[in-house]
N, C-alpha and C positions, 0 to 999 in steps of 0.2 A: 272646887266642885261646881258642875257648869248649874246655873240656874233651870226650874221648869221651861220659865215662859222662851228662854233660851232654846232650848231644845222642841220645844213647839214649835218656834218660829219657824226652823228648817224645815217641817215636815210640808208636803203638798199637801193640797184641802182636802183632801180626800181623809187622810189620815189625820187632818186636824178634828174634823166630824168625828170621828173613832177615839182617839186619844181626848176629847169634851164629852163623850158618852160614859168612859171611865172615870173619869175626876166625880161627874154626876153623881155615877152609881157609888162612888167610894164616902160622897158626899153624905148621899143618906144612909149608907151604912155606920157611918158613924154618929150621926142623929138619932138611928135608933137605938146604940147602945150608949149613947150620954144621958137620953131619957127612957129607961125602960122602966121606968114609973106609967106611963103613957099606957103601956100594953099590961098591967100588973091586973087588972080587974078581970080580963076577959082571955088569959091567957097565962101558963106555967111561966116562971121567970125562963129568960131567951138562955142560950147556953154563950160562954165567954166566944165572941167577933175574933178571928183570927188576924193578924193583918195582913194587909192584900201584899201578895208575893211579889206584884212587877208595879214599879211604880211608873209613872207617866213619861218620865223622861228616858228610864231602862226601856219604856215600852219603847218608844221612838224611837233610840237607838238602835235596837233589835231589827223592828222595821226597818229602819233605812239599808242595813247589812243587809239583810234579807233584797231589799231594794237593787243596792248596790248589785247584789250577787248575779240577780236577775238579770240588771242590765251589763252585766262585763260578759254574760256569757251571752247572750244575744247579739252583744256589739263581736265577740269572738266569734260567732256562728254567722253574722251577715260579713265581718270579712273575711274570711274562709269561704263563700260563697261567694264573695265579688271576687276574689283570688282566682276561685275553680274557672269564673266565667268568664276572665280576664285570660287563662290558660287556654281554654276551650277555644276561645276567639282570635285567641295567639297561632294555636295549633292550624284554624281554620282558614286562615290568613296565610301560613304558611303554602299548606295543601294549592290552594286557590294560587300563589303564586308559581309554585311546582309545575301546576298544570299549564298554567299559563306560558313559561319557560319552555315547557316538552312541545306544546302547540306550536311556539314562532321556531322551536327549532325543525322539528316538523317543515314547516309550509315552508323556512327557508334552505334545507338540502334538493339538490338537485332532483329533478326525476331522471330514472331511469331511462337510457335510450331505448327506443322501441326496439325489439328485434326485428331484422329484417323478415320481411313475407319472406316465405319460404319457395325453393327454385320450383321454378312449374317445371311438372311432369313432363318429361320428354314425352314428342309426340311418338303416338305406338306406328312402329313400322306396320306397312302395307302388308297383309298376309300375301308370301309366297302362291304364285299361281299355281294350283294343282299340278302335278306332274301327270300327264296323262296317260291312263296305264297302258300298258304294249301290250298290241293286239293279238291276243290268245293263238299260238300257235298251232295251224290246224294240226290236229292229229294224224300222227304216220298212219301213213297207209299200211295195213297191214301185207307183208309179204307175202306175195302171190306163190300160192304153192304148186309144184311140178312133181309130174310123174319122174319118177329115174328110169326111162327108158328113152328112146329114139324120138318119140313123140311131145315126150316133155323137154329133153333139150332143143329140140327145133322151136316149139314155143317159148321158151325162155330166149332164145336169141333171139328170135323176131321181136320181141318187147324193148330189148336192149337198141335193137337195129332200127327200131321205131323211131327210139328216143333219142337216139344220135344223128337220124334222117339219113342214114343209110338204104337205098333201095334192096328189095329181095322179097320175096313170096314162098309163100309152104313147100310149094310142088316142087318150084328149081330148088332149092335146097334139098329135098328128099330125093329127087332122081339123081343127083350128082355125089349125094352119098350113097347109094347104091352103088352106084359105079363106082365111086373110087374105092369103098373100104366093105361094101356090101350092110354099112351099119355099127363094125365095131369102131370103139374108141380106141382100141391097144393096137390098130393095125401101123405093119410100118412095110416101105416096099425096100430091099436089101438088093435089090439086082440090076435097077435102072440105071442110069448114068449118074441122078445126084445120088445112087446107092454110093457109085464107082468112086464121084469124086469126093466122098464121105459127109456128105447131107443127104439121107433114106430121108424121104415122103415118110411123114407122120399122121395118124388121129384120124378121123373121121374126112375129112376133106384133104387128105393124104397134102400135109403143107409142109415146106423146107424152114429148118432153124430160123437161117434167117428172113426169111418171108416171113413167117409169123411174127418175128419180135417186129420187122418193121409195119405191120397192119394192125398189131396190137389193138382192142380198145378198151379205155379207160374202162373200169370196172369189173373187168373180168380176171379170172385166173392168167399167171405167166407161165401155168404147165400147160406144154403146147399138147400136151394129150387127155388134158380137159375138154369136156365135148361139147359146151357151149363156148368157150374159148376160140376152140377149134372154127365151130362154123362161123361165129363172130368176125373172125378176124378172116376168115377166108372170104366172106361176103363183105368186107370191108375192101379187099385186095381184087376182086371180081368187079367190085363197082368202079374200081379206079382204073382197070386195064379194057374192063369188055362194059361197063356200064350198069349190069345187076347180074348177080351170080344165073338170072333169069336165060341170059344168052350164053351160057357155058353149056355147052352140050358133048362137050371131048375132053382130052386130055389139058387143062388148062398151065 
C-alpha cells in the first residue's frame, strides 16, 4: 500500500494546498468526536462522525486521472490541430507550386504568329464615262396631204422633183398634159407608130414602157399609169433631152 506522504509528494502545489485543507478538516473532526465532553454542557450529545469516504491519497489519486485525462486530451486536440495545419500548409504549398508551374509554362510556349494584315482593297475602277445619249430623233414630218385630182398629182410631183433637183414648174407640166392625155390617167394612144410597133403611149404624159422604166425615180410607183409616177418620170426624161419639161411644147 503506497504511503500518504508518497502520494502527496506527486501532486502539484496546487493540489498539495487542497489535499492539507482536508487532512486539517478530518483533523478536527476527529478531535471533536474524541472529546465530546467539551460540548456536553451547552449542547445535545453530537450524533456518531461518519468516517470520511475519500482519503488523502484516493483523493490524489483521483485528481491526478482526472489530471491525467485533461491533459491526453488536450495534448490529442493540439496534435490534431498541428496535424490539420501542417495539411492545410501542405495543400497551400501545393496549389502555390501548381501555379507557379502553369505560369513558366505559360510565358515559355511560343506566341502565336501574327496574322497577316489583310490584302487592301483593290483600287475601285474609274466610273465608265456616260454614254452620251443620241440625239432625239426629229419627228416625221407628217405626210403632206393631196387632192386626188389633177391638181394634187401635179403637186405631189413637184415636191418629189424638188427633192431630187430636177427642173420643172406647174404651168409646163399642166399644158403638156392637156395635150397629151387632156388630163386623164388611163389614157393610152393605140394608133401612132409606137401604137404599130407595140409600145402605145401611156398615162397622163402619154410615155413608152420603156422610157418610163428607164427615167423612173426612186420613190414612186412602177405602175406606169400612176399619175405622179407618170409626170415624175416624164419630167425626169424632159429634163435630160430638152432641159425642163418647161420647153416641151409639142409632141416630145
Amino acid at each position: 500500500m503506497r504511503s500518504t506522504v508518497s502520494a502527496y509528494a506527486r501532486l502539484p502545489k496546487i493540489h498539495k494546498f487542497s489535499v492539507a485543507g482536508i487532512a486539517a478538516t478530518g483533523a478536527a473532526v476527529v478531535a471533536v468526536a474524541v472529546a465530546p465532553h467539551a460540548f456536553a454542557a451547552d449542547a445535545a450529545p453530537a450524533a456518531a462522525v461518519k468516517p470520511v469516504a475519500w482519503s488523502a491519497e484516493a483523493f490524489g489519486e483521483t485528481q491526478q486521472a482526472e489530471l491525467d485525462k485533461h491533459v491526453d486530451a488536450a495534448a490529442k486536440a493540439g496534435a490534431e490541430a498541428a496535424a490539420k495545419v501542417k495539411v492545410d500548409q501542405e495543400r497551400t504549398a501545393e496549389q502555390a507550386a501548381n501555379r507557379s508551374t502553369e505560369r513558366k509554362a505559360i510565358a515559355a510556349k511560343p506566341a502565336a504568329p501574327a496574322k497577316p494584315a489583310a490584302k487592301p482593297a483593290a483600287p475601285a475602277k474609274p466610273a465608265a464615262p456616260a454614254t452620251p445619249a443620241a440625239p432625239a430623233k426629229p419627228a416625221a414630218l407628217a405626210k403632206k396631204a393631196y387632192a386626188e385630182n389633177l391638181e394634187g398629182w401635179i403637186s405631189e410631183s413637184l415636191d418629189i422633183l424638188r427633192a431630187k433637183g430636177i427642173p420643172a414648174s406647174y404651168d409646163g407640166i399642166k399644158r403638156n398634159i392637156m395635150r397629151e392625155s387632156t388630163g386623164n390617167p388611163r389614157a393610152i394612144n393605140d394608133w401612132d407608130i409606137n401604137a404599130v410597133n407595140g409600145v402605145p403611149s401611156k398615162g397622163l404624159l402619154q410615155m413608152i414602157d420603156p422610157t418610163f422604166k428607164a427615167y423612173h425615180v426612186e420613190g414612186t410607183s412602177w405602175d406606169i399609169y400612176d399619175p405622179v409616177a407618170n409626170i415624175t418620170a416624164a419630167c425626169n426624161y424632159a429634163a435630160d433631152k430638152y432641159g425642163s419639161m418647161d420647153n416641151v411644147n409639142s409632141a416630145y
